[in-house]
C-alpha positions in Angstrom: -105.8 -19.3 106.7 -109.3 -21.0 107.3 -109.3 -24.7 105.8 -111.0 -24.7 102.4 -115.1 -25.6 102.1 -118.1 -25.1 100.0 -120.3 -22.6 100.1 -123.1 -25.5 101.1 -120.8 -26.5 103.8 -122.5 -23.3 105.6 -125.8 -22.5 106.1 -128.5 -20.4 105.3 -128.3 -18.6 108.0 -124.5 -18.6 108.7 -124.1 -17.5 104.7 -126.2 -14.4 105.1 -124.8 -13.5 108.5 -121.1 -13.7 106.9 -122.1 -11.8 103.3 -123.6 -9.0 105.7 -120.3 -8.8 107.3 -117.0 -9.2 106.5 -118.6 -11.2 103.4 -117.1 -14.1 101.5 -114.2 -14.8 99.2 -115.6 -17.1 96.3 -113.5 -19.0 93.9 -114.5 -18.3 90.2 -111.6 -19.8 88.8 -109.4 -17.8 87.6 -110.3 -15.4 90.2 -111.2 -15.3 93.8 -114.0 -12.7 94.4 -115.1 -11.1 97.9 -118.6 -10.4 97.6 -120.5 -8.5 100.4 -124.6 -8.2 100.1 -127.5 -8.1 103.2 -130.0 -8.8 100.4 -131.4 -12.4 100.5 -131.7 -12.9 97.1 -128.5 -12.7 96.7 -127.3 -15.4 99.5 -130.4 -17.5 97.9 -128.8 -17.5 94.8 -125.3 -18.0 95.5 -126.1 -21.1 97.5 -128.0 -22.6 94.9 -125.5 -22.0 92.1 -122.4 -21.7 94.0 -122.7 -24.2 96.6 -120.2 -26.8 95.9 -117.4 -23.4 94.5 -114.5 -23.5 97.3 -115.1 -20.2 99.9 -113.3 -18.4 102.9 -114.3 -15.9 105.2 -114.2 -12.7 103.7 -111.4 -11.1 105.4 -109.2 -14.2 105.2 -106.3 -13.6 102.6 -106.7 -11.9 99.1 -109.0 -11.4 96.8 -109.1 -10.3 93.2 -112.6 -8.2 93.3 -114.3 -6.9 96.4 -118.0 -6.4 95.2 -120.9 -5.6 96.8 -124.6 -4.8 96.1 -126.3 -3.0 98.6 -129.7 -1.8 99.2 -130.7 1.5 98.9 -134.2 3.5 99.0 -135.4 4.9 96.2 -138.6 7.5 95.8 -141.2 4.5 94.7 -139.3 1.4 95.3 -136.7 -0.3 97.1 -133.1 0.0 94.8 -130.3 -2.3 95.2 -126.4 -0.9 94.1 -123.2 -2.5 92.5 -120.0 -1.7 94.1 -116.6 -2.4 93.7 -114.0 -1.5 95.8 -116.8 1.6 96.6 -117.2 2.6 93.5 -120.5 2.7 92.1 -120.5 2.6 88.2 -124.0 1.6 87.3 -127.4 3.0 87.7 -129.1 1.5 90.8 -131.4 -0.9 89.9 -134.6 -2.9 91.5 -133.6 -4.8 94.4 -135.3 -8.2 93.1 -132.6 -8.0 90.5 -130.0 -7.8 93.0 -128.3 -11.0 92.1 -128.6 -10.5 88.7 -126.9 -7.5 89.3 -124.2 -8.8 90.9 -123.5 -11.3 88.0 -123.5 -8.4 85.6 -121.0 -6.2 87.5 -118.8 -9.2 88.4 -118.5 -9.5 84.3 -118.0 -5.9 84.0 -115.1 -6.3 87.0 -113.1 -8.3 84.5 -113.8 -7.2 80.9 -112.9 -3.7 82.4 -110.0 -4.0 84.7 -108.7 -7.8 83.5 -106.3 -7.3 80.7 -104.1 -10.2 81.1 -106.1 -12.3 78.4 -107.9 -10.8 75.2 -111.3 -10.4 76.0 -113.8 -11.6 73.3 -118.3 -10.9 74.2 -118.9 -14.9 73.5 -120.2 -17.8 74.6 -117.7 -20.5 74.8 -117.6 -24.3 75.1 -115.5 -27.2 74.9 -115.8 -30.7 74.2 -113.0 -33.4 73.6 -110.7 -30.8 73.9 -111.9 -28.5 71.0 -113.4 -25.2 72.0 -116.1 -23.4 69.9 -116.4 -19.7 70.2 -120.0 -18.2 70.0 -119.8 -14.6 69.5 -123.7 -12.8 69.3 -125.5 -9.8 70.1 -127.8 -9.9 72.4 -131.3 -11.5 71.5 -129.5 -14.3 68.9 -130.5 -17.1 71.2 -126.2 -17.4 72.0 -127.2 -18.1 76.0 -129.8 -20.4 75.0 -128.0 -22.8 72.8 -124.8 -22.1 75.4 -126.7 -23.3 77.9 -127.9 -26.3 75.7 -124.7 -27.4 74.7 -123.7 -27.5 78.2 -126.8 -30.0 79.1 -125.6 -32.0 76.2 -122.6 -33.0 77.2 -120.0 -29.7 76.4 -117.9 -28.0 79.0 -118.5 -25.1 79.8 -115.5 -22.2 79.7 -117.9 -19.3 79.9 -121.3 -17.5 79.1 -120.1 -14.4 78.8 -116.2 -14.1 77.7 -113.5 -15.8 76.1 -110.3 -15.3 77.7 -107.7 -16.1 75.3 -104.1 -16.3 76.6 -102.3 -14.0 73.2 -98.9 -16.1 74.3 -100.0 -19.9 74.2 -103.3 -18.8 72.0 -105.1 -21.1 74.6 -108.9 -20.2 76.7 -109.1 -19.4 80.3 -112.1 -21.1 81.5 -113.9 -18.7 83.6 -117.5 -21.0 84.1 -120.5 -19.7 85.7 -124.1 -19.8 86.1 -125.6 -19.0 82.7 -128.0 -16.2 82.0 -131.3 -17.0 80.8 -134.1 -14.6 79.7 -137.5 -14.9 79.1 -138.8 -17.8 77.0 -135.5 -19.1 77.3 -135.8 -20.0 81.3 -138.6 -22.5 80.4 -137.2 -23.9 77.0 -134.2 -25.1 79.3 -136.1 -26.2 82.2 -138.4 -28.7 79.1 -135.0 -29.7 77.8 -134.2 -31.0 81.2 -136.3 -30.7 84.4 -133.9 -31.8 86.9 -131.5 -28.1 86.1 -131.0 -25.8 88.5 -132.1 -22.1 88.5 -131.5 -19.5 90.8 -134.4 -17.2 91.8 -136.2 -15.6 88.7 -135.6 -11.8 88.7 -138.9 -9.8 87.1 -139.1 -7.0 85.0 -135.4 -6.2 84.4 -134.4 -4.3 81.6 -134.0 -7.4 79.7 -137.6 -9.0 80.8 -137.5 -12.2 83.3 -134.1 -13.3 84.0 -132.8 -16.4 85.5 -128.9 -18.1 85.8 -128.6 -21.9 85.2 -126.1 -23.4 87.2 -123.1 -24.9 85.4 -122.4 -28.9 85.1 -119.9 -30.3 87.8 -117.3 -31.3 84.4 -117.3 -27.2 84.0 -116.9 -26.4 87.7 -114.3 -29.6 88.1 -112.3 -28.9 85.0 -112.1 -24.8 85.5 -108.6 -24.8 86.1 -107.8 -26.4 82.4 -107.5 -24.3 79.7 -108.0 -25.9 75.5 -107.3 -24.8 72.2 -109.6 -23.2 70.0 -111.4 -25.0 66.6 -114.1 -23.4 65.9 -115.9 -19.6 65.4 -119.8 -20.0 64.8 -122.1 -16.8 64.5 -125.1 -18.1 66.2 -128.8 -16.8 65.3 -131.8 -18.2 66.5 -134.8 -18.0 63.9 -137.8 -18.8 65.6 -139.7 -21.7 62.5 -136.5 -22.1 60.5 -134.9 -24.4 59.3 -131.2 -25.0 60.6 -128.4 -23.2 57.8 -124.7 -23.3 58.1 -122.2 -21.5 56.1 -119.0 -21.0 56.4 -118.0 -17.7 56.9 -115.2 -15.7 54.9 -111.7 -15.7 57.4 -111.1 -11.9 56.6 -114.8 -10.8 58.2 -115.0 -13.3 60.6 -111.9 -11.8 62.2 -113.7 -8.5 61.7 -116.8 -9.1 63.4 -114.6 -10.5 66.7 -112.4 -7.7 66.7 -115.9 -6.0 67.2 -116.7 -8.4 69.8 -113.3 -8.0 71.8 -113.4 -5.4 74.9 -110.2 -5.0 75.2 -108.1 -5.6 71.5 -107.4 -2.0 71.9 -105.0 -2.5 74.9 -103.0 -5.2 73.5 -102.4 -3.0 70.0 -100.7 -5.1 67.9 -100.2 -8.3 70.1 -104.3 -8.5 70.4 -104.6 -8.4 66.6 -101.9 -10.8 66.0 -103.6 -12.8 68.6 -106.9 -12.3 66.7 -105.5 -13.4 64.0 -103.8 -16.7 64.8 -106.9 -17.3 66.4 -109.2 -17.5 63.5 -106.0 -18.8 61.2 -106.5 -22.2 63.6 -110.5 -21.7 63.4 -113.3 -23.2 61.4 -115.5 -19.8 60.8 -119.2 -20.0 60.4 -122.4 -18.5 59.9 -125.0 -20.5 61.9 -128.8 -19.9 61.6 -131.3 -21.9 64.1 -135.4 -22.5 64.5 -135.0 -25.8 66.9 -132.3 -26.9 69.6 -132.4 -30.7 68.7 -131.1 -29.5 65.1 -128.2 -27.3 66.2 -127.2 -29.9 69.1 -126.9 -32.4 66.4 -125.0 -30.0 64.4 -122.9 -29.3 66.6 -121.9 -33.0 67.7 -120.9 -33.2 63.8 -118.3 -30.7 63.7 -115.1 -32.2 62.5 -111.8 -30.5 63.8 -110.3 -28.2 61.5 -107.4 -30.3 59.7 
């Protein structure tokens, strides 16, 4: 096998001619994904927020996903495609969104074919060794105060998906860039100007959309999984003030069996899990009109005794 390097160890040129190859295997801890593309965006972006991630050549030794996005004309516009494995299971979308694209169907590779952990749709952070789950439908400001908590000092585990182990009841880590949209790309750049951002994609079927790559505790400490403490609800209120609540055990554990892609395939395990999960859990409803106040809210939180 090929010694171990960065992605940055490679450059711009070399990166581009290898993902229009063979492509790369990139470690995403837990998982090792080969990823294929001859769009630029998409080597742009990876070197930006992958660079220091451990690679290989693509056909050197196994990987768990073997994605691709590939361009492909469409009657008005150039169209980029998700694969895996060849199989195409999404629309094809505009090719500035390529990398955005790939993000997305790397998350669908695991929430859909992944079913060692229970899969919950959350953010999810860490800090001293406490995680909190953040589960949120989309437009609740959940990315933006993810991404926040992240700047401030808390690990991140994941954007997207808590892995819980339903043995050991502990979180997977799975860090990666975070996904920004909209007002939310410049609201984190004014919290802290030295971030960085991959290329903004335009006009995606969620607006403007940028990923924020993740602190080097999150990418350092991937490997080390840590025991749940808290479920919060987030909602951002644009002018209000901050409310907390706490939030019923018996419909918190409700609302995250909503949340959970893949409860159903565990059957009575992934409830149990479920519900040893919020047993150990502070639960609450969270309700947010400026960062500062939910940061400091946050740094409050007192372990569940």
């Amino acid at each position: 096998m090929t010694p171990q390097q960065a992605l940055s160890d490679w450059s711009p040129e070399e990166l581009g001619l290898r993902l229009a190859s063979d492509g790369v295997r990139l470690e995403l801890p837990p998982f090792v994904f080969r990823i294929q593309s001859r769009i630029p965006v998409v080597a742009e972006a990876l070197r930006t927020l992958y660079g220091d991630h451990r690679c290989w050549p693509g056909s050197d030794g196994f990987s768990d996903f073997h994605v691709s996005v590939v361009p492909r004309l469409g009657f008005f516009k150039r169209l980029c495609v998700f694969e895996m494995d060849g199989v195409r299971p999404f629309t094809p979308l505009a090719i500035g969104e390529a990398f955005a694209f790939l993000e997305w169907g790397m998350n669908w590779c695991v929430t859909s074919h992944c079913h060692l952990w229970l899969t919950i749709h959350s953010a999810v952070l860490e800090k001293a060794g406490r995680v909190v789950i953040l589960p949120a439908p989309p437009g609740s400001g959940k990315s933006t105060l993810c991404a926040a908590l992240m700047l401030h000092g808390w690990r991140l585990l994941s954007d997207e998906m808590t892995l819980l182990d339903p043995e050991s009841g502990l979180v997977q880590p799975f860090p990666r860039a975070v996904s920004l949209k909209n007002e939310s790309i410049e609201v984190i750049r004014r919290l802290d100007s030295s971030v960085a951002m991959g290329p903004v994609a335009h006009d995606t079927m969620k607006g403007h959309v940028a990923h924020l790559k993740m602190s080097d505790a999150s990418r350092l400490q991937a490997h080390v999984p840590a025991s749940p403490a808290w479920v919060v609800f987030p909602r951002f209120v644009r002018g209000a003030a901050l409310q907390a609540q706490a939030r019923p055990k018996a419909g918190a554990l409700v609302e995250l069996a909503s949340n959970s892609f893949n409860h159903h395939v565990h059957g009575r395990s992934g409830f149990e899990a479920l519900t040893r999960l919020i047993d150990q859990c502070d639960c609450y409803d969270f309700a947010y009109g400026q960062l500062a106040d939910a940061l400091a809210w946050f740094d409050a939180l007192e372990p569940p005794t």
